[in-house]
PDB file of N, CA, C and O in Angstrom:
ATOM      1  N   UNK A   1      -3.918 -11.696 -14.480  1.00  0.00           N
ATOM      2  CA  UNK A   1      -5.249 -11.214 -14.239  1.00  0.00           C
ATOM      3  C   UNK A   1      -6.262 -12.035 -15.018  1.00  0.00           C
ATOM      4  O   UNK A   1      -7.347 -12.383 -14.553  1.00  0.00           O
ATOM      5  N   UNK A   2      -5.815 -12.322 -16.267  1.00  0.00           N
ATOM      6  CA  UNK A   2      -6.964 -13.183 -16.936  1.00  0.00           C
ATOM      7  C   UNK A   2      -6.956 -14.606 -15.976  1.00  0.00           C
ATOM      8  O   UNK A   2      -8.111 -14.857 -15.633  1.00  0.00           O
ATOM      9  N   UNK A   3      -6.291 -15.281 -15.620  1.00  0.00           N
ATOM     10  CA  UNK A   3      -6.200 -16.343 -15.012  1.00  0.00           C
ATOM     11  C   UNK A   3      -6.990 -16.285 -13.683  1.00  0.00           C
ATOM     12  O   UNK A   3      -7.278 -17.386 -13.215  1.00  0.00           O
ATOM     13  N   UNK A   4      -7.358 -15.285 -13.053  1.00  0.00           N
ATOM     14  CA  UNK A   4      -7.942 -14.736 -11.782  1.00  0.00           C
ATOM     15  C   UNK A   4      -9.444 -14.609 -12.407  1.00  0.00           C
ATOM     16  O   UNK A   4     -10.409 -15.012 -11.758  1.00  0.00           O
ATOM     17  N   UNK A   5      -9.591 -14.034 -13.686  1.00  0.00           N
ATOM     18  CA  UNK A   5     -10.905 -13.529 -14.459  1.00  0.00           C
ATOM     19  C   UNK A   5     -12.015 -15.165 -15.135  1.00  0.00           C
ATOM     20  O   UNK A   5     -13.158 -15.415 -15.517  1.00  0.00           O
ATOM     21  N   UNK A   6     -10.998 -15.698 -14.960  1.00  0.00           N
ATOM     22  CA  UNK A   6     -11.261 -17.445 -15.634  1.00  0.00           C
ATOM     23  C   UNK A   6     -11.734 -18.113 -14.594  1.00  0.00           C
ATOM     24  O   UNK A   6     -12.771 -18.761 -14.738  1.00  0.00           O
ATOM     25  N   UNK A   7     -11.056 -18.082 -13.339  1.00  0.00           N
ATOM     26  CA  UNK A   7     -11.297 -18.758 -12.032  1.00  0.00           C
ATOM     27  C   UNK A   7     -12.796 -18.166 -11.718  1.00  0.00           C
ATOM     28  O   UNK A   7     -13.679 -18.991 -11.481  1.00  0.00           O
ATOM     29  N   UNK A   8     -13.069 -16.970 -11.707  1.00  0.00           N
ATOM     30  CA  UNK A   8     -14.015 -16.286 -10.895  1.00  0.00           C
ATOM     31  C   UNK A   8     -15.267 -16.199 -12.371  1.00  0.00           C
ATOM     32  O   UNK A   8     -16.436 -15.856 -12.194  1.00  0.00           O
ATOM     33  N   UNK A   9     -14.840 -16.487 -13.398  1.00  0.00           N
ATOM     34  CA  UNK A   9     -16.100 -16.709 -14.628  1.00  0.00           C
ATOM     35  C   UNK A   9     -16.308 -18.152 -14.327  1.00  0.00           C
ATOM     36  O   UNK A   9     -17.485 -18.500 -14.424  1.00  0.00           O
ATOM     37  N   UNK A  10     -15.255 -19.302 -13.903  1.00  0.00           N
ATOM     38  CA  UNK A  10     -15.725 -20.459 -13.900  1.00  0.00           C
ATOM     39  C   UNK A  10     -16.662 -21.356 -12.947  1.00  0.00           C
ATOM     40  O   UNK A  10     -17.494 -22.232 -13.185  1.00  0.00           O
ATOM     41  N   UNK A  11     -15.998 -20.551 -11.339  1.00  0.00           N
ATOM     42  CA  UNK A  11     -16.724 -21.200 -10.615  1.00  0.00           C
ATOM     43  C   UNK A  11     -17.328 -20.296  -9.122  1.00  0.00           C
ATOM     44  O   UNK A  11     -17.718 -20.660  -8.012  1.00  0.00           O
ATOM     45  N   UNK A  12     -17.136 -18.842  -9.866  1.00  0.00           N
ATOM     46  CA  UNK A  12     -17.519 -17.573  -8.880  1.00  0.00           C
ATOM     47  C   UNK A  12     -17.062 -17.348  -7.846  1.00  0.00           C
ATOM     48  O   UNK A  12     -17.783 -16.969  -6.924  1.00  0.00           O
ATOM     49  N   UNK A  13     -15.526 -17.541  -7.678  1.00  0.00           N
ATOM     50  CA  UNK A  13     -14.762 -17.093  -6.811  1.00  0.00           C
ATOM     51  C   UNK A  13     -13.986 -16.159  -7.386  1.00  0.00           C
ATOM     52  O   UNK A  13     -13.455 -16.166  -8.497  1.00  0.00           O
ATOM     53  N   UNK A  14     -13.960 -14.986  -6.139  1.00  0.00           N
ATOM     54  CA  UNK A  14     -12.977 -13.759  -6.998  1.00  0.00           C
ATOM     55  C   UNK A  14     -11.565 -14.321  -6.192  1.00  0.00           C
ATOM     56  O   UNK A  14     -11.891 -14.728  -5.077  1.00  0.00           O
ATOM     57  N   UNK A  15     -10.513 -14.418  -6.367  1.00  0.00           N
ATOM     58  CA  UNK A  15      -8.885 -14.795  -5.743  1.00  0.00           C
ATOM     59  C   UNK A  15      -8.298 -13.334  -6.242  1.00  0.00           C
ATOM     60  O   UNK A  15      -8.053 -12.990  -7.398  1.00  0.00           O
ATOM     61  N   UNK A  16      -8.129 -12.497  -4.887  1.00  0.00           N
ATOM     62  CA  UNK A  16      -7.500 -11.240  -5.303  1.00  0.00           C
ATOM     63  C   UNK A  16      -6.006 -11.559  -5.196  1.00  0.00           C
ATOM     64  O   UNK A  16      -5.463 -10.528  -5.593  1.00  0.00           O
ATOM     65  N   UNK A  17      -5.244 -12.266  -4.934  1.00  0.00           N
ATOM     66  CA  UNK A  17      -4.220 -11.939  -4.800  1.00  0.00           C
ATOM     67  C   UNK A  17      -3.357 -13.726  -5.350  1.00  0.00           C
ATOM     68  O   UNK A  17      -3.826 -14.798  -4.968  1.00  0.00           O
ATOM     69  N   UNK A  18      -2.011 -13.614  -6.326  1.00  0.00           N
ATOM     70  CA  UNK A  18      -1.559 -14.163  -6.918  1.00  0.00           C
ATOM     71  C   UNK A  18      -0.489 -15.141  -5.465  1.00  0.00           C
ATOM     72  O   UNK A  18      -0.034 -14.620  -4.447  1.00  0.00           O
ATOM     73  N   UNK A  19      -0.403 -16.195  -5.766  1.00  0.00           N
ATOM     74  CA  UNK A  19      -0.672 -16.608  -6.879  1.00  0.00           C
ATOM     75  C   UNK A  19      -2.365 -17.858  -6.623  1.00  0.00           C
ATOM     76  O   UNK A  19      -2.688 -18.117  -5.463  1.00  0.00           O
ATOM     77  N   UNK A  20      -2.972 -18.289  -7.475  1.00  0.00           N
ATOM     78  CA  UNK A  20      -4.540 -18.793  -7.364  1.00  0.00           C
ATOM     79  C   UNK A  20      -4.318 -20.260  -7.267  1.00  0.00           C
ATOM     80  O   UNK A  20      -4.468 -21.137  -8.118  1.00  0.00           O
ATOM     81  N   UNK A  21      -3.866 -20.330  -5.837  1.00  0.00           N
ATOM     82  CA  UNK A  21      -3.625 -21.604  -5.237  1.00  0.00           C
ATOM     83  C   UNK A  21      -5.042 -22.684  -5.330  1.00  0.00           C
ATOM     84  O   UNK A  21      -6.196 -22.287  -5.166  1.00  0.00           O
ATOM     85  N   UNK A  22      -4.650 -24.117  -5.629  1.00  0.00           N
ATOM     86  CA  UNK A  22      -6.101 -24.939  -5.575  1.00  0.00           C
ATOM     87  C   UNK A  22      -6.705 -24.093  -4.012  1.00  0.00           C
ATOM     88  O   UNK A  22      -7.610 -23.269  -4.141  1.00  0.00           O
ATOM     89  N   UNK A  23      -6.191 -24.348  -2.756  1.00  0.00           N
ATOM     90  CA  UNK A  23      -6.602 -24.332  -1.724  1.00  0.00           C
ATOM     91  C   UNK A  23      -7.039 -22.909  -1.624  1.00  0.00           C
ATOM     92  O   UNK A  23      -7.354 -22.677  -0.457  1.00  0.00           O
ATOM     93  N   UNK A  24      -7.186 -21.821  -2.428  1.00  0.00           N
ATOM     94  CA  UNK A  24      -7.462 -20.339  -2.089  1.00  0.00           C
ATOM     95  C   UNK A  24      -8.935 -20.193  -2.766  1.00  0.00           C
ATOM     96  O   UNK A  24      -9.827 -19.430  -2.395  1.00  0.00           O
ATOM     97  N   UNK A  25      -8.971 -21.181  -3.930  1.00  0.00           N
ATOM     98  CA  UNK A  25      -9.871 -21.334  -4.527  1.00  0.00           C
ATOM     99  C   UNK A  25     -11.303 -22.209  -3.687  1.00  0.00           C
ATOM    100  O   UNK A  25     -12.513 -21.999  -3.601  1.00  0.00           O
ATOM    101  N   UNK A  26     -10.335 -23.268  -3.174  1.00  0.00           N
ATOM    102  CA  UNK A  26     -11.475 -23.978  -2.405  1.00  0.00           C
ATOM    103  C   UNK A  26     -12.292 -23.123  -1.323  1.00  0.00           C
ATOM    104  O   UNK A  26     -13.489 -22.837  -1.289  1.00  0.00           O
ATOM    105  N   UNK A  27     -11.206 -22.801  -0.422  1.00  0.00           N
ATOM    106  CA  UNK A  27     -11.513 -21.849   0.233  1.00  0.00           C
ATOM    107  C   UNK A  27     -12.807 -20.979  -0.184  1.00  0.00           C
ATOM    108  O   UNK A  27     -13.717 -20.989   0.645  1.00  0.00           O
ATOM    109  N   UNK A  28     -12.985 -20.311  -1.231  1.00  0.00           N
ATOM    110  CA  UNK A  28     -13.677 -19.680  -1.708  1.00  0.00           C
ATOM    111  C   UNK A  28     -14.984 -20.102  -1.749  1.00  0.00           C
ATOM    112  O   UNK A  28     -15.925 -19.652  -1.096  1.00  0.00           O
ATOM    113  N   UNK A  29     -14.987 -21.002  -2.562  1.00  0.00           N
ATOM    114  CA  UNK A  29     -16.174 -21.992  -2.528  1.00  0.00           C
ATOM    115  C   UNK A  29     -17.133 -22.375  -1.183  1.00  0.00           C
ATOM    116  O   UNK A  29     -18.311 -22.145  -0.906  1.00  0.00           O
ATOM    117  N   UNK A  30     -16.118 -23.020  -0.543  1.00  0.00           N
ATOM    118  CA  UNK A  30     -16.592 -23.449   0.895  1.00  0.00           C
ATOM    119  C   UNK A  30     -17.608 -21.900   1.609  1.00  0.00           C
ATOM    120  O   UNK A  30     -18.781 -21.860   1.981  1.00  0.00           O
ATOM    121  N   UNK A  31     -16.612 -20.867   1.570  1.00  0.00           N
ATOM    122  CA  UNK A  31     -16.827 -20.010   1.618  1.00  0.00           C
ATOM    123  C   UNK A  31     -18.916 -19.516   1.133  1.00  0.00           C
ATOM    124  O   UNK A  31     -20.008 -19.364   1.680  1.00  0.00           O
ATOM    125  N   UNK A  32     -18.335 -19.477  -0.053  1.00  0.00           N
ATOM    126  CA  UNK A  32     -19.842 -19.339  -1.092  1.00  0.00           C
ATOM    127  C   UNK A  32     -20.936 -19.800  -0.610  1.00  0.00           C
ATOM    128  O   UNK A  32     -21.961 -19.193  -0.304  1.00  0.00           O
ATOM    129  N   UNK A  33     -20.601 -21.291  -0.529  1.00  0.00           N
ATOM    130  CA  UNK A  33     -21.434 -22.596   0.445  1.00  0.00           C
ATOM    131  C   UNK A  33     -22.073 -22.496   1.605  1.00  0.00           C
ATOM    132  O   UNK A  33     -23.086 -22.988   2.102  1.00  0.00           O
ATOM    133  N   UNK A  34     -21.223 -21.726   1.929  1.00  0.00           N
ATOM    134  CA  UNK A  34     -21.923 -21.334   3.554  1.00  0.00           C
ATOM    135  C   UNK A  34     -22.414 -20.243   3.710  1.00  0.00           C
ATOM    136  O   UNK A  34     -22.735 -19.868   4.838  1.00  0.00           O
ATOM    137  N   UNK A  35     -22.630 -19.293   2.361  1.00  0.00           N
ATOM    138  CA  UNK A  35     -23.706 -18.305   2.432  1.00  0.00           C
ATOM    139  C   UNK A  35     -23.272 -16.949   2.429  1.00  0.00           C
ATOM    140  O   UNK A  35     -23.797 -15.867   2.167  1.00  0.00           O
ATOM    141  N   UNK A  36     -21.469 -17.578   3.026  1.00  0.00           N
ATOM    142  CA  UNK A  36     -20.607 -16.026   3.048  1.00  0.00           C
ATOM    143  C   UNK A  36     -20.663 -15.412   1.956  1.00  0.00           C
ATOM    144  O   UNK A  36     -21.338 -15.691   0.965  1.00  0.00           O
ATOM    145  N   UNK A  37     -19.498 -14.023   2.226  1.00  0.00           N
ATOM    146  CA  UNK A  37     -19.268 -13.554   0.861  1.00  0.00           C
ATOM    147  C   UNK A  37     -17.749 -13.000   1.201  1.00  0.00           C
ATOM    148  O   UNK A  37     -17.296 -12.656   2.292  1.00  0.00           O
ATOM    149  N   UNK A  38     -17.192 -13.025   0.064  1.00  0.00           N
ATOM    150  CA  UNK A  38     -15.531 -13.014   0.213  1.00  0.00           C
ATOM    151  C   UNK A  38     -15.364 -11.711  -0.176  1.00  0.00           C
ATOM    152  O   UNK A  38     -15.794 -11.427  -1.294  1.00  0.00           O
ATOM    153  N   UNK A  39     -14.704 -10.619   0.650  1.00  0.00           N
ATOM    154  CA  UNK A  39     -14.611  -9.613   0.684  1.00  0.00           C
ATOM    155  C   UNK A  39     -12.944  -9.091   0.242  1.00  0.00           C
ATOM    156  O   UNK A  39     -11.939  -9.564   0.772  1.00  0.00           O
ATOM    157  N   UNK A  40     -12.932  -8.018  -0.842  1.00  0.00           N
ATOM    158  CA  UNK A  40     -11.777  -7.686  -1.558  1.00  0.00           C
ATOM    159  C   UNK A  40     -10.625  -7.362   0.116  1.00  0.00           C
ATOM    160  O   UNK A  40     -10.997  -7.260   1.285  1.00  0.00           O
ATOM    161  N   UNK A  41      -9.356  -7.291  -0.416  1.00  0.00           N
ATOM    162  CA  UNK A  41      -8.451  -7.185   0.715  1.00  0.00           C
ATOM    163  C   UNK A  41      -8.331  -5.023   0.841  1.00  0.00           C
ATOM    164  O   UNK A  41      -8.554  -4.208  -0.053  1.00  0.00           O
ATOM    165  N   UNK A  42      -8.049  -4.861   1.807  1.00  0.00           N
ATOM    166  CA  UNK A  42      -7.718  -3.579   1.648  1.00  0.00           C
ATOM    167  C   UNK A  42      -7.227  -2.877   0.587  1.00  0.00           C
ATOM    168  O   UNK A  42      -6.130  -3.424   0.704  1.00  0.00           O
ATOM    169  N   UNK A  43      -7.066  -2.158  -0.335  1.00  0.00           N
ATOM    170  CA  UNK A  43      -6.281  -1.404  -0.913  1.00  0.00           C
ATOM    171  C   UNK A  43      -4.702  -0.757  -0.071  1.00  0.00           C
ATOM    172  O   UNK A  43      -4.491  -0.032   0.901  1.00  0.00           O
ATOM    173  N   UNK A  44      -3.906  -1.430  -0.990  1.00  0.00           N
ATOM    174  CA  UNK A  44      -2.525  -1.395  -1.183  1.00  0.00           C
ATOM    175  C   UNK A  44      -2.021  -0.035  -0.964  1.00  0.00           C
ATOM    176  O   UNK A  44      -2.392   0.791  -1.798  1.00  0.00           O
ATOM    177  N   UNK A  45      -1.033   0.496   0.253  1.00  0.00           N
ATOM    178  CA  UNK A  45      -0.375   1.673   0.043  1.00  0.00           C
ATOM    179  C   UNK A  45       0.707   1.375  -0.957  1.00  0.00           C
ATOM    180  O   UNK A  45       1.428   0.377  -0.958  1.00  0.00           O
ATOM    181  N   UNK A  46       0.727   2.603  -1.999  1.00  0.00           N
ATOM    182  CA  UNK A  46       1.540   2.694  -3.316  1.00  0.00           C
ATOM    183  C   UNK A  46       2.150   3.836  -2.990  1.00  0.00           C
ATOM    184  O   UNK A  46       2.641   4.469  -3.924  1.00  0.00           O
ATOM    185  N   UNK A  47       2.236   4.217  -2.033  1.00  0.00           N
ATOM    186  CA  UNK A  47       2.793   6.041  -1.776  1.00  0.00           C
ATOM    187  C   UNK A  47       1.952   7.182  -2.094  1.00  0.00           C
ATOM    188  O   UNK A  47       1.060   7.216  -2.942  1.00  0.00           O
ATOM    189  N   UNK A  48       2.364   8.181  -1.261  1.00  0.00           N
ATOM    190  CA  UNK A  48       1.889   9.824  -1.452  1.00  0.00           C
ATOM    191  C   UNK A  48       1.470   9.766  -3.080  1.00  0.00           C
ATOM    192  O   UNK A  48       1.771   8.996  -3.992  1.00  0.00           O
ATOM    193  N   UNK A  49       0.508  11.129  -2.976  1.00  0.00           N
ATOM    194  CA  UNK A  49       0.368  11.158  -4.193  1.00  0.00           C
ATOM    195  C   UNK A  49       1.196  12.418  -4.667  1.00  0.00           C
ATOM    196  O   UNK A  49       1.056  13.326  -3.848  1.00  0.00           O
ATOM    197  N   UNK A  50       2.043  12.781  -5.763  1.00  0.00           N
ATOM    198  CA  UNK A  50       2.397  13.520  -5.994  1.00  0.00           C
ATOM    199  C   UNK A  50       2.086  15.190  -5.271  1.00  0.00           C
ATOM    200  O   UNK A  50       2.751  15.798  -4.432  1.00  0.00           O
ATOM    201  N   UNK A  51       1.077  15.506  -5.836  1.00  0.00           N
ATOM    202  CA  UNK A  51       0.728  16.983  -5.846  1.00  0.00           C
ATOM    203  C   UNK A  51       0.242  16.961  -4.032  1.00  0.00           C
ATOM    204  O   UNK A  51       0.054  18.122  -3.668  1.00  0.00           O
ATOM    205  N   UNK A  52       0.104  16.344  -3.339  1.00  0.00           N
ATOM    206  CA  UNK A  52       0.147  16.231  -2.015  1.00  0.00           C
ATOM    207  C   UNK A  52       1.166  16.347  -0.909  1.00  0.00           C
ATOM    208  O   UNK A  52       1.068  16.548   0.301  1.00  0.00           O
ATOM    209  N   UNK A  53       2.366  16.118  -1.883  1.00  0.00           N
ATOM    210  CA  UNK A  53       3.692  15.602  -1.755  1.00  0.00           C
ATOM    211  C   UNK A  53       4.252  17.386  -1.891  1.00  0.00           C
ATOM    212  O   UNK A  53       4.956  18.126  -1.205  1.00  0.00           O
ATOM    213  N   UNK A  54       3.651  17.482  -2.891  1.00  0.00           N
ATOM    214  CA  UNK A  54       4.075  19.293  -3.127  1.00  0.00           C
ATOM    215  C   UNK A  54       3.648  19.948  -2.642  1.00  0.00           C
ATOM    216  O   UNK A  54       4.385  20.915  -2.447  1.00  0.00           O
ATOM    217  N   UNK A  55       2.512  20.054  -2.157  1.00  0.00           N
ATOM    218  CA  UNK A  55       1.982  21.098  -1.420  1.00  0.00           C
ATOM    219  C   UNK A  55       2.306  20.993   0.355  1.00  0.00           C
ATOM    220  O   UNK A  55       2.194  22.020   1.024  1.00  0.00           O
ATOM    221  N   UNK A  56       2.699  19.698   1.004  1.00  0.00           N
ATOM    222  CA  UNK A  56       3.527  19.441   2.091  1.00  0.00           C
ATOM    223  C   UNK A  56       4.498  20.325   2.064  1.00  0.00           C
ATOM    224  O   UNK A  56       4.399  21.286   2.826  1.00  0.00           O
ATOM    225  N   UNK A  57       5.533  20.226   1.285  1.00  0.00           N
ATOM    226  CA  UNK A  57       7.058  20.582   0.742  1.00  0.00           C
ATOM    227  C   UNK A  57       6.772  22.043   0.885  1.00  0.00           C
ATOM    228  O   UNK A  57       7.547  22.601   1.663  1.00  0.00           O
ATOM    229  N   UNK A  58       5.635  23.004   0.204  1.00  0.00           N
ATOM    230  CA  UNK A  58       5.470  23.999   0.021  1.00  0.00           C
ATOM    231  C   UNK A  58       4.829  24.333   1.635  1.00  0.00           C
ATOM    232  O   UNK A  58       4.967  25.520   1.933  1.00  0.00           O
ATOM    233  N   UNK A  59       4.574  24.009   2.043  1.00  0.00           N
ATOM    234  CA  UNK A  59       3.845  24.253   3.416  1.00  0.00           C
ATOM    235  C   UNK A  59       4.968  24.041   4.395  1.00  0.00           C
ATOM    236  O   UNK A  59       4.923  24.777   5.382  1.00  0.00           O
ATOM    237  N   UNK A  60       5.838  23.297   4.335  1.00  0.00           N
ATOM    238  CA  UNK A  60       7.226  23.073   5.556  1.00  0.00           C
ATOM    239  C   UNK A  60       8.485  23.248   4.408  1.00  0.00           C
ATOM    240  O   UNK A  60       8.943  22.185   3.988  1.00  0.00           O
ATOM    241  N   UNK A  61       8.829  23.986   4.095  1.00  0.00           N
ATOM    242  CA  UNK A  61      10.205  24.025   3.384  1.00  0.00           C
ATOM    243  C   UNK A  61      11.291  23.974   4.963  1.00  0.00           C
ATOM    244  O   UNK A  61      11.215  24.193   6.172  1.00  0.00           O
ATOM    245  N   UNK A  62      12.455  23.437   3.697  1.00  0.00           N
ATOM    246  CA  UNK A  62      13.344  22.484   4.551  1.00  0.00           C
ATOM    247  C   UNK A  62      14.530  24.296   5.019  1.00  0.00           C
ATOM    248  O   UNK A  62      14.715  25.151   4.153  1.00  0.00           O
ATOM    249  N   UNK A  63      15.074  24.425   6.389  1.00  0.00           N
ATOM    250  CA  UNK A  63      15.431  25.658   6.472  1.00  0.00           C
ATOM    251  C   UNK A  63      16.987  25.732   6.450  1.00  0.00           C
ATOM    252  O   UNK A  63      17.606  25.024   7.243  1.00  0.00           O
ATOM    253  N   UNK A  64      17.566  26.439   5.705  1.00  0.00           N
ATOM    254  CA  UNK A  64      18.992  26.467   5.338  1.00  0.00           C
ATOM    255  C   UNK A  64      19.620  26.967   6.439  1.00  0.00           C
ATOM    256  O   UNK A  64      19.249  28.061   6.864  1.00  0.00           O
ATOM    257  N   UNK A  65      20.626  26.293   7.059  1.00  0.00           N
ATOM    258  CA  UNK A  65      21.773  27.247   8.034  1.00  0.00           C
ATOM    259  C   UNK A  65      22.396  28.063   7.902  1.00  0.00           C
ATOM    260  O   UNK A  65      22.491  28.432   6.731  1.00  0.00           O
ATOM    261  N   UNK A  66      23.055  28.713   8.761  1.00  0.00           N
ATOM    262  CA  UNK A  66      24.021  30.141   7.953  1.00  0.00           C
ATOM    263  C   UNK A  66      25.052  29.385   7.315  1.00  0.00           C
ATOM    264  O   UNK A  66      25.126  29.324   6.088  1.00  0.00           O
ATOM    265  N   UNK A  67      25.889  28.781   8.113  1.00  0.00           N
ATOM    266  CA  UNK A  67      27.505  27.994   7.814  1.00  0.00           C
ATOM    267  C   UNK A  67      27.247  27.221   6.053  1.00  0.00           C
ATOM    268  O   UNK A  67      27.472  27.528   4.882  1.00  0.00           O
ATOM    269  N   UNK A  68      26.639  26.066   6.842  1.00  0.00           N
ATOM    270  CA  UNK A  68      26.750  24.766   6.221  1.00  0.00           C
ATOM    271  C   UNK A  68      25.374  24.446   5.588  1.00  0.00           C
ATOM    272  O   UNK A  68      25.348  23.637   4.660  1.00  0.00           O
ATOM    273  N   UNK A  69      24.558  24.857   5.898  1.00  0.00           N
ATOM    274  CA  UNK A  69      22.943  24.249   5.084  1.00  0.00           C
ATOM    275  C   UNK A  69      22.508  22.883   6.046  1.00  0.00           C
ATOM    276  O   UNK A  69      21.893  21.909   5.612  1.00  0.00           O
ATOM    277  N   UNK A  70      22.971  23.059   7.422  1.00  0.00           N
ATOM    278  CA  UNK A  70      22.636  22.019   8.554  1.00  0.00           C
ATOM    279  C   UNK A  70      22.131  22.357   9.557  1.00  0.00           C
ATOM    280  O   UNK A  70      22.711  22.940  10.473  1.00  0.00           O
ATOM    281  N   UNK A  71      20.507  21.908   9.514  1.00  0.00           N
ATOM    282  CA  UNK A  71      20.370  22.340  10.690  1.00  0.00           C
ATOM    283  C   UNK A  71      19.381  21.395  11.745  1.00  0.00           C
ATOM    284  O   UNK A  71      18.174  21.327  11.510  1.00  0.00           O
ATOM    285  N   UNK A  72      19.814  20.874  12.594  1.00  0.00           N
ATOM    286  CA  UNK A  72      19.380  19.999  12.937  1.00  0.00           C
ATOM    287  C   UNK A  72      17.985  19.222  13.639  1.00  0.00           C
ATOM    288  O   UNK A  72      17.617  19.965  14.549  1.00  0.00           O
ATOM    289  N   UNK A  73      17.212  18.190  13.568  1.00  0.00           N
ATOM    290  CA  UNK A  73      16.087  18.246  13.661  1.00  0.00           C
ATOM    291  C   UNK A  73      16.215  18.142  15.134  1.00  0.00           C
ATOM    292  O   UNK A  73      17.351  18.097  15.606  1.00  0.00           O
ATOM    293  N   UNK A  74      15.250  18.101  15.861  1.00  0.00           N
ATOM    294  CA  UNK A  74      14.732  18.714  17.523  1.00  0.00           C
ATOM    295  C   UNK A  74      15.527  19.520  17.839  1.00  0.00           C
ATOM    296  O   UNK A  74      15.684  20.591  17.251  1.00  0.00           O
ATOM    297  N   UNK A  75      16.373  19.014  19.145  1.00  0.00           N
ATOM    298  CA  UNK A  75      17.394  19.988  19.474  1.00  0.00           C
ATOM    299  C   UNK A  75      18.494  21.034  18.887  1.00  0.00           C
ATOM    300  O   UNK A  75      18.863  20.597  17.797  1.00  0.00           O
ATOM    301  N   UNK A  76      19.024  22.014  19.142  1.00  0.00           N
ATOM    302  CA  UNK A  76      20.334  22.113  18.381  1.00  0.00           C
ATOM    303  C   UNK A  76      21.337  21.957  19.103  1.00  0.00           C
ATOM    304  O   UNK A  76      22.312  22.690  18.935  1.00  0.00           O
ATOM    305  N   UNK A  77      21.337  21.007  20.033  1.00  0.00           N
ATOM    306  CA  UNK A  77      22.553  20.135  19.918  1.00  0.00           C
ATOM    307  C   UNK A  77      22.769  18.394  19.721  1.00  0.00           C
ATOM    308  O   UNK A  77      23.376  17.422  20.171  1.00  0.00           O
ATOM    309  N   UNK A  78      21.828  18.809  18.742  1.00  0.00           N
ATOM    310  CA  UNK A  78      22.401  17.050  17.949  1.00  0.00           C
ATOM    311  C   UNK A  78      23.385  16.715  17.017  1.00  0.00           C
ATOM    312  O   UNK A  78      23.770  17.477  16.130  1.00  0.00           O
ATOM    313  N   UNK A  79      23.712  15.815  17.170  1.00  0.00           N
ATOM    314  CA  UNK A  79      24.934  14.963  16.646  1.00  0.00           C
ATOM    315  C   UNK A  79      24.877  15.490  15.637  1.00  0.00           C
ATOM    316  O   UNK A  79      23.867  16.153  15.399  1.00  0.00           O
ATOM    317  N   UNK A  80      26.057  15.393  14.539  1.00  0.00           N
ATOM    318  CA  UNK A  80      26.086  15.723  12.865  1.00  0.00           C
ATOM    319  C   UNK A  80      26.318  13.708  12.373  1.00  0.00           C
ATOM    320  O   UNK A  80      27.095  12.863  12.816  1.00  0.00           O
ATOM    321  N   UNK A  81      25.432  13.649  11.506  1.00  0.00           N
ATOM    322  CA  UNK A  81      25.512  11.966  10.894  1.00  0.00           C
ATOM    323  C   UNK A  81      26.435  12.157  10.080  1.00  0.00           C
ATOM    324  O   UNK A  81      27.022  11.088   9.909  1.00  0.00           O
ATOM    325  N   UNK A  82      27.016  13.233   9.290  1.00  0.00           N
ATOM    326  CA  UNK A  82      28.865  12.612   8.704  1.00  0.00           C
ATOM    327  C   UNK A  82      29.724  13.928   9.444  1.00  0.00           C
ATOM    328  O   UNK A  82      30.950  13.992   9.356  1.00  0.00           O
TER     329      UNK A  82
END
C-alpha cells in the first residue's frame, strides 16, 4: 500500500490494484492528460456479513426428518448424495 501511496503522491495516479505495473501507471497518466479521471474498481465481494447470515438461518431453519435428519431439497423423491 505504501508503494501505491508513493506512486499516486509522486505523479497523481491512484493504481488500485497490485501489482503497479510501469504500463498501469502510464496508463494513468495518459489517462490524466486527456482530462479523464480514473475511477476506483468496484468493491470486492468478501462474503455475507455475519449477523445477516444469522438472521437468514433464523428466518429458514434447516427442517429435521423423522428417520434420519434428511430431507430433501425440491422434490421428495430425490436421490440421497451418500
Amino acid at each position: 500500500m505504501a508503494v501505491l501511496n508513493g506512486i499516486y503522491n509522486a505523479c497523481g495516479v491512484r493504481v488500485y490494484e497490485m501489482p503497479a505495473s510501469p504500463e498501469k501507471v502510464k496508463a494513468g497518466i495518459d489517462t490524466l492528460a486527456a482530462g479523464g479521471k480514473i475511477t476506483p474498481p468496484r468493491k470486492y465481494f468478501l462474503g455475507s456479513d455475519l449477523y445477516e447470515e444469522l438472521e437468514n438461518i433464523r428466518a429458514n431453519p434447516v427442517q429435521a426428518g423423522p428417520e434420519d435428519y434428511f430431507v430433501p431439497l425440491g422434490s421428495g423423491t430425490a436421490e440421497r448424495f451418500f
